[in-house]
PyMOL CGO cylinders between C-alpha atoms (Angstrom):
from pymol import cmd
from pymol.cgo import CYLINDER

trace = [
    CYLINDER, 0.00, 0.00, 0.00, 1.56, 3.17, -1.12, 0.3, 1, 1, 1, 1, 1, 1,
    CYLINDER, 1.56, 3.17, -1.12, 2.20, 5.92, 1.75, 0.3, 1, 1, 1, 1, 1, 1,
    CYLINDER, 2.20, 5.92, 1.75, -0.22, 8.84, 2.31, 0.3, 1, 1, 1, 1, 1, 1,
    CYLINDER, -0.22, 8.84, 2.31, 2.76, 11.15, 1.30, 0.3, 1, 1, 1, 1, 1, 1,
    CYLINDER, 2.76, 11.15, 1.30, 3.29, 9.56, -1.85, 0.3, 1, 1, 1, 1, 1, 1,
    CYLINDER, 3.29, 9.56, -1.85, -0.21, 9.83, -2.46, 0.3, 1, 1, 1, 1, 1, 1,
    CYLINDER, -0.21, 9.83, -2.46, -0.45, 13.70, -1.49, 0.3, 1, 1, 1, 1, 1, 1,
    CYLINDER, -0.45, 13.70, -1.49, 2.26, 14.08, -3.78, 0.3, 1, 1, 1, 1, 1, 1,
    CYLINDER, 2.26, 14.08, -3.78, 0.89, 12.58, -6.82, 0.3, 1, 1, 1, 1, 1, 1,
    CYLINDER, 0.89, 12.58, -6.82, -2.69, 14.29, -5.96, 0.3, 1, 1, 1, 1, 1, 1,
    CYLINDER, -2.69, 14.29, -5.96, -0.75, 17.56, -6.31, 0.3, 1, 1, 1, 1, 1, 1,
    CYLINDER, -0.75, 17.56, -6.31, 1.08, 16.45, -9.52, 0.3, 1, 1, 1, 1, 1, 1,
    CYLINDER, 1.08, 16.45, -9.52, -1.82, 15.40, -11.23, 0.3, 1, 1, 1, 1, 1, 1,
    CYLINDER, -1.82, 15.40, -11.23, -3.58, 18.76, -10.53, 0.3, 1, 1, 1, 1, 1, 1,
    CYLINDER, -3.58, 18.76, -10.53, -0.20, 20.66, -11.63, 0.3, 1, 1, 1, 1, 1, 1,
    CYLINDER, -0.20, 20.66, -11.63, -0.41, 18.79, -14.96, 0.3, 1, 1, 1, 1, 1, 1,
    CYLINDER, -0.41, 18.79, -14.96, -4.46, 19.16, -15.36, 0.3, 1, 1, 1, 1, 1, 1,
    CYLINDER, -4.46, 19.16, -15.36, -4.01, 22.99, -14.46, 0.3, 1, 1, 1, 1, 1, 1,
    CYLINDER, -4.01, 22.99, -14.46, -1.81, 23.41, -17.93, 0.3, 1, 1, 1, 1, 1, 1,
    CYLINDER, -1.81, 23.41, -17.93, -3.56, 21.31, -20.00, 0.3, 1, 1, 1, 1, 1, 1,
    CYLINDER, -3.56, 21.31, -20.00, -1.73, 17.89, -20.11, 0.3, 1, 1, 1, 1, 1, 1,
    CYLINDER, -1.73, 17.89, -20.11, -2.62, 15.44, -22.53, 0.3, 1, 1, 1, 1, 1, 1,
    CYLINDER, -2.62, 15.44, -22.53, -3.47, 11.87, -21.56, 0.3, 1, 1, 1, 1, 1, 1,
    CYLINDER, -3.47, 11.87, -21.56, -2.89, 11.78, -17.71, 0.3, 1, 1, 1, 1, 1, 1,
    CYLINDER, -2.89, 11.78, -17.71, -1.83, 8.34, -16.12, 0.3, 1, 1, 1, 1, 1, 1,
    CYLINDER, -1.83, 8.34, -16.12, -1.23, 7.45, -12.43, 0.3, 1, 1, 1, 1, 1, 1,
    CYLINDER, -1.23, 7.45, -12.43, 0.23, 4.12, -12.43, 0.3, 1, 1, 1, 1, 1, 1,
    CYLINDER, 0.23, 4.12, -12.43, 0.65, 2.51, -9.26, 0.3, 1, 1, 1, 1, 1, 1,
    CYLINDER, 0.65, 2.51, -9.26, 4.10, 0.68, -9.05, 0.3, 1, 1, 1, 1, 1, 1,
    CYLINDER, 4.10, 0.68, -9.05, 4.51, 0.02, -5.42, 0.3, 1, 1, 1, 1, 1, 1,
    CYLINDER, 4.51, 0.02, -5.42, 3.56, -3.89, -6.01, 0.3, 1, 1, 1, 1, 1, 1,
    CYLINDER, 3.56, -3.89, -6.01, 5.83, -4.23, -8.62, 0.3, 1, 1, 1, 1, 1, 1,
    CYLINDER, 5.83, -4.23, -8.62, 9.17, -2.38, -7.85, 0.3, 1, 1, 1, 1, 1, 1,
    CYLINDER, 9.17, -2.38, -7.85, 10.77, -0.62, -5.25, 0.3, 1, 1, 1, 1, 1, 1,
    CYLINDER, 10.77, -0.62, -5.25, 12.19, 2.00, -7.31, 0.3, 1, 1, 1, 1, 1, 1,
    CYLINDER, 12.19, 2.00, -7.31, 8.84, 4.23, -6.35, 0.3, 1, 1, 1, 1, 1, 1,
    CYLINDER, 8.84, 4.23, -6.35, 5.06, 3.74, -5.08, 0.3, 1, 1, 1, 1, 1, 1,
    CYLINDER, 5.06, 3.74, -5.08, 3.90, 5.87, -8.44, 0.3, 1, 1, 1, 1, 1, 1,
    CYLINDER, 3.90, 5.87, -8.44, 4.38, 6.65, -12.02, 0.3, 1, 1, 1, 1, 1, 1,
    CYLINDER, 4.38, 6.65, -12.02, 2.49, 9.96, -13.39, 0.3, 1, 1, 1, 1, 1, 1,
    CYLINDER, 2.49, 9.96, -13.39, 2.86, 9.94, -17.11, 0.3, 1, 1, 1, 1, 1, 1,
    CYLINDER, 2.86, 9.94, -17.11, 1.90, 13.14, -19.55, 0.3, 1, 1, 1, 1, 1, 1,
    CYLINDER, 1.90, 13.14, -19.55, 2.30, 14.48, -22.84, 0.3, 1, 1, 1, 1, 1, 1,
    CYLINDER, 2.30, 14.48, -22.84, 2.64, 17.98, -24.09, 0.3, 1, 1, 1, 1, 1, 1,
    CYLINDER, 2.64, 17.98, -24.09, 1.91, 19.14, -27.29, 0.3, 1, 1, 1, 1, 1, 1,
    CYLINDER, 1.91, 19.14, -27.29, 5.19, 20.96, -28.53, 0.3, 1, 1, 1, 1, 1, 1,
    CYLINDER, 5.19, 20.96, -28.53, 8.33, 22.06, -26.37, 0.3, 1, 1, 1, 1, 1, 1,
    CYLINDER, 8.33, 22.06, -26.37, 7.15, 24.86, -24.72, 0.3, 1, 1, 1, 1, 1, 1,
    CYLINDER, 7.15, 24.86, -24.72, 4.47, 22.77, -22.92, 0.3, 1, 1, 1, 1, 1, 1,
    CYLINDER, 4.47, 22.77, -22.92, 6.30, 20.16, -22.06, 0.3, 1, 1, 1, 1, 1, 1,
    CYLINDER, 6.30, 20.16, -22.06, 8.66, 22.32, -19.79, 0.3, 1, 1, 1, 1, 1, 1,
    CYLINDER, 8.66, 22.32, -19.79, 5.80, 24.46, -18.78, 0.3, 1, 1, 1, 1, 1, 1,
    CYLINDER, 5.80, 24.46, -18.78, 3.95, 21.29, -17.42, 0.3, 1, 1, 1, 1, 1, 1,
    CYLINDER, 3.95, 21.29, -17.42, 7.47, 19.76, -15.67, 0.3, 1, 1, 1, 1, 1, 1,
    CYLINDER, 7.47, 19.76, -15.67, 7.77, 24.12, -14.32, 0.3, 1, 1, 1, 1, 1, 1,
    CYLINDER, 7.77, 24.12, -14.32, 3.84, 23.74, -12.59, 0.3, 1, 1, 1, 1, 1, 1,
    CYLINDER, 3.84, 23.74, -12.59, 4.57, 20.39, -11.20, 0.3, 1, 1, 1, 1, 1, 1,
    CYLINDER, 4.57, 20.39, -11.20, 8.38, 21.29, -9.73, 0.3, 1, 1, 1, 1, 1, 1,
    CYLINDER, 8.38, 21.29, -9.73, 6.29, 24.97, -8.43, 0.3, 1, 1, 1, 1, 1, 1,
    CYLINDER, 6.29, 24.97, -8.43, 3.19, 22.89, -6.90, 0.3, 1, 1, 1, 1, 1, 1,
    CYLINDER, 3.19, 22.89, -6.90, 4.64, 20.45, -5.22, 0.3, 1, 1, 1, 1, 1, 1,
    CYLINDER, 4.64, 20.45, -5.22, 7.84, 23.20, -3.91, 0.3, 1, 1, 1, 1, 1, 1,
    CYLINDER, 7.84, 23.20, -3.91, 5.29, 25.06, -2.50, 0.3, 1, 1, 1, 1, 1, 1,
    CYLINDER, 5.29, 25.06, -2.50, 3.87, 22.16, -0.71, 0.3, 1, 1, 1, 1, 1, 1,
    CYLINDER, 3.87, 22.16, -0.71, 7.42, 21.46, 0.73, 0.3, 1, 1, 1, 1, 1, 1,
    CYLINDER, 7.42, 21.46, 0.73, 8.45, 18.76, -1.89, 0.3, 1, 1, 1, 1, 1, 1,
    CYLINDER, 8.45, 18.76, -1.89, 11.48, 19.34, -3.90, 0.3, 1, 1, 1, 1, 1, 1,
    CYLINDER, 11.48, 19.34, -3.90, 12.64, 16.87, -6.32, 0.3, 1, 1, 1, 1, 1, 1,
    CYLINDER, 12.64, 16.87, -6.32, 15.56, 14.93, -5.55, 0.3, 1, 1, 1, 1, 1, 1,
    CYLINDER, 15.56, 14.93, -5.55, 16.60, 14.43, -9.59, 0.3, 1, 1, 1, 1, 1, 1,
    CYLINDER, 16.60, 14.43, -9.59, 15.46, 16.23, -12.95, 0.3, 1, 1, 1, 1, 1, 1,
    CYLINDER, 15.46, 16.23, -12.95, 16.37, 14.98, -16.24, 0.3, 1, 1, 1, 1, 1, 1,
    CYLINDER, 16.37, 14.98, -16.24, 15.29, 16.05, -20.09, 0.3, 1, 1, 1, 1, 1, 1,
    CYLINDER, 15.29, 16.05, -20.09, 14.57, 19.73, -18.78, 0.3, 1, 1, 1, 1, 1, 1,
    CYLINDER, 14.57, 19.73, -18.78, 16.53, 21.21, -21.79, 0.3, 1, 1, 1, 1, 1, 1,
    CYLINDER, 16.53, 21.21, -21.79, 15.55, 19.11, -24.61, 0.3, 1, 1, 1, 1, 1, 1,
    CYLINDER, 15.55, 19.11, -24.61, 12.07, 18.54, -23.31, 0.3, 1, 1, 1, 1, 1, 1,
    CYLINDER, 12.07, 18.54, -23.31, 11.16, 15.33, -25.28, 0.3, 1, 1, 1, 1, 1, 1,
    CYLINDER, 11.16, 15.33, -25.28, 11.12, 13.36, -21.80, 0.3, 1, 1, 1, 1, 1, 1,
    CYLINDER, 11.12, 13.36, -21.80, 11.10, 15.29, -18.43, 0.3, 1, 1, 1, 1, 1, 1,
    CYLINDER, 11.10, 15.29, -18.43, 11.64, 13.15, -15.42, 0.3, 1, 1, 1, 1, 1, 1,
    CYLINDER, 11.64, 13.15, -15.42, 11.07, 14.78, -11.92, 0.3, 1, 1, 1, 1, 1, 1,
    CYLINDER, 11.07, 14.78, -11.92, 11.77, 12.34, -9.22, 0.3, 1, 1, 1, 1, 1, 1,
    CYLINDER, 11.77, 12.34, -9.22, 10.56, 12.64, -6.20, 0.3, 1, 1, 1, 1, 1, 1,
    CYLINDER, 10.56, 12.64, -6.20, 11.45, 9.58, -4.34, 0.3, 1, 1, 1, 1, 1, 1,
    CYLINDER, 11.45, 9.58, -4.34, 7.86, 7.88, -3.99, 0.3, 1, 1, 1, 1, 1, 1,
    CYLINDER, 7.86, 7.88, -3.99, 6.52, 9.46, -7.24, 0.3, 1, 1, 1, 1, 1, 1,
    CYLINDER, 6.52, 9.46, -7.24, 8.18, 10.35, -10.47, 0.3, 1, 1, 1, 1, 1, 1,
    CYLINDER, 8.18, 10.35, -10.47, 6.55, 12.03, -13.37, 0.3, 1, 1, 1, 1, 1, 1,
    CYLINDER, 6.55, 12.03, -13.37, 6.86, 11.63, -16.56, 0.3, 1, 1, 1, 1, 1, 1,
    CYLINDER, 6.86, 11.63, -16.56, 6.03, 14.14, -18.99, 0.3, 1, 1, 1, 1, 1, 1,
    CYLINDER, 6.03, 14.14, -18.99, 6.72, 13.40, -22.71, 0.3, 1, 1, 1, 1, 1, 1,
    CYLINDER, 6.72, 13.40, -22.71, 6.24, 15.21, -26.32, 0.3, 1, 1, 1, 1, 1, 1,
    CYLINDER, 6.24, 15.21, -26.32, 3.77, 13.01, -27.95, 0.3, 1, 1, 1, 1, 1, 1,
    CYLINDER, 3.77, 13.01, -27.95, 6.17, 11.43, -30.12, 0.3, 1, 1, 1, 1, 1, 1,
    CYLINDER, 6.17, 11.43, -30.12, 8.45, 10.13, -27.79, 0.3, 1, 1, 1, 1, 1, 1,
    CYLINDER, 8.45, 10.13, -27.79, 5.68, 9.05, -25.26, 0.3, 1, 1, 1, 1, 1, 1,
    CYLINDER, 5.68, 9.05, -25.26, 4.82, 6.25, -28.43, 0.3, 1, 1, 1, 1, 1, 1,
    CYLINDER, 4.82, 6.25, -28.43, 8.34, 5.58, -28.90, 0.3, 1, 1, 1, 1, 1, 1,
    CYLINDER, 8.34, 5.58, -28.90, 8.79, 5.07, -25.03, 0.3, 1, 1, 1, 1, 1, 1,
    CYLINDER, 8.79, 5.07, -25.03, 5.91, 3.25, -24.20, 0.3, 1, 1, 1, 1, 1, 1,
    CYLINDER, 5.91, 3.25, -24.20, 6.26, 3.48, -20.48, 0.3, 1, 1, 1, 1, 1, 1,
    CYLINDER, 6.26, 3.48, -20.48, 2.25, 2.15, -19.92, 0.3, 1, 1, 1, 1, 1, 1,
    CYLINDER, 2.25, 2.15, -19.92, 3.63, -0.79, -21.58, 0.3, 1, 1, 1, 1, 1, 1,
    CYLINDER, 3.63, -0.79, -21.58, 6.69, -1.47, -19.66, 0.3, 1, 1, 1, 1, 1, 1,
    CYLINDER, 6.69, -1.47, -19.66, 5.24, -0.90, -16.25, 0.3, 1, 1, 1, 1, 1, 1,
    CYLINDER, 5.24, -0.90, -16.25, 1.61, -3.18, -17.08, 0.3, 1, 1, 1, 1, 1, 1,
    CYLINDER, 1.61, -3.18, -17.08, 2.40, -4.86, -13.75, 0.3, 1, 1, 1, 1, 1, 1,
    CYLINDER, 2.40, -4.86, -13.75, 1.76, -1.89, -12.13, 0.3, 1, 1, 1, 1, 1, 1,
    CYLINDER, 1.76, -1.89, -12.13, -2.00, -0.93, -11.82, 0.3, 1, 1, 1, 1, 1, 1,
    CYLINDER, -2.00, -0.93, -11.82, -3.93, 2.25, -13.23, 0.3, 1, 1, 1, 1, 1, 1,
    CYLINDER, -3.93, 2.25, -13.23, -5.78, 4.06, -10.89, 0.3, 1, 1, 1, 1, 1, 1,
    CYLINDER, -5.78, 4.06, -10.89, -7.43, 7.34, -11.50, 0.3, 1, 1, 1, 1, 1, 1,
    CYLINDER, -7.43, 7.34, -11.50, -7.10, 10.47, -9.94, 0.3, 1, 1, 1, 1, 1, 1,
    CYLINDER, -7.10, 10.47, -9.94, -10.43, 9.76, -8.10, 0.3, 1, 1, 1, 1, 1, 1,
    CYLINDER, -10.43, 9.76, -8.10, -8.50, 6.79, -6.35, 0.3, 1, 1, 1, 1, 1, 1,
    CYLINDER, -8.50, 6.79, -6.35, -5.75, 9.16, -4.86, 0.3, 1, 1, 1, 1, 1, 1,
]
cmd.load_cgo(trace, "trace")
């Protein structure tokens, strides 16, 4: 069972990357599967611009709520942005690379939940 910060976490993500428009929002649940977090967030952006807008509101939300990621990767080419923060990482792709990635696929274990779920 995935910890009630984890969850508070990817609540706020998942508003951060609603709030700007993300396309296709997934909360994966991973914490049965691997120990490497207790959630995935995965999003797409439409060109550049968006992509490091949505990775600037998530980084700002969660900052404000005391959470400050302990890795960011992809910031400057902004085809894949990862912000990890320990229990949760997001993912937030141009479309393109989101098909070439195929991270729903890779992490199938893991279980979709909706943002309702949180």
């Amino acid at each position: 069972m995935a910890d009630a910060l984890a969850k508070e976490m990817a609540k706020l993500a998942y508003k951060a990357l609603e709030d700007k428009k993300a396309e296709n929002i997934k909360i994966i649940d991973i914490n049965e599967v691997s120990v490497l977090a207790d959630y995935f967030i995965i999003a797409s952006g439409t060109n550049r611009n968006q992509v490091q807008a949505l990775a600037d509101n998530v980084e700002e939300t969660l900052g404000r709520a005391g959470y400050q990621p302990k890795q960011t990767e992809g910031y400057r080419t902004a085809n894949w942005i990862l912000l990890d923060y320990g229990d949760l990482i997001v993912h937030v792709f141009d479309s393109e690379n989101r098909l070439f990635y195929d991270l729903e696929r890779i992490w199938r274990d893991g279980k979709d939940i909706s943002a309702e779920e949180l």
